[in-house]
C-alpha positions, 0 to 999 in steps of 0.5 A: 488473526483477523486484524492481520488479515484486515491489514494485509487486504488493506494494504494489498489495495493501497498498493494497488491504488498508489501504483496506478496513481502513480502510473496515471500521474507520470503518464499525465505529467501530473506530479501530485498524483505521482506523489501522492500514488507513492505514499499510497505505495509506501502505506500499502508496503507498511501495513503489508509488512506490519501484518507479516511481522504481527502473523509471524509473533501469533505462530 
């Protein structure tokens, strides 16, 4: 139980860092930190919805 929530925090901060590099990037016209804010997104979405899915087998 512990592991999911370690991946749901985790991912719950890459979320949050991507999308404001993401944000800073466009705003910036800074497309390496637009892309890189991006895979910060998908990672954070990732590791969200593999906690999702890990929580729901403990049940």
């Amino acid at each position: 139980m512990r592991s999911v929530l370690v991946f749901a925090a985790s991912g719950m901060l890459a979320l949050l860092i991507g999308i404001f590099l993401m944000v800073s990037g466009s705003l910036t016209s800074n497309m390496v930190k637009a892309v890189i804010g991006v895979a910060f997104i998908l990672s954070g979405l990732s590791a969200i919805g593999w906690s999702v899915i890990k929580r729901n087998k403990n049940l």
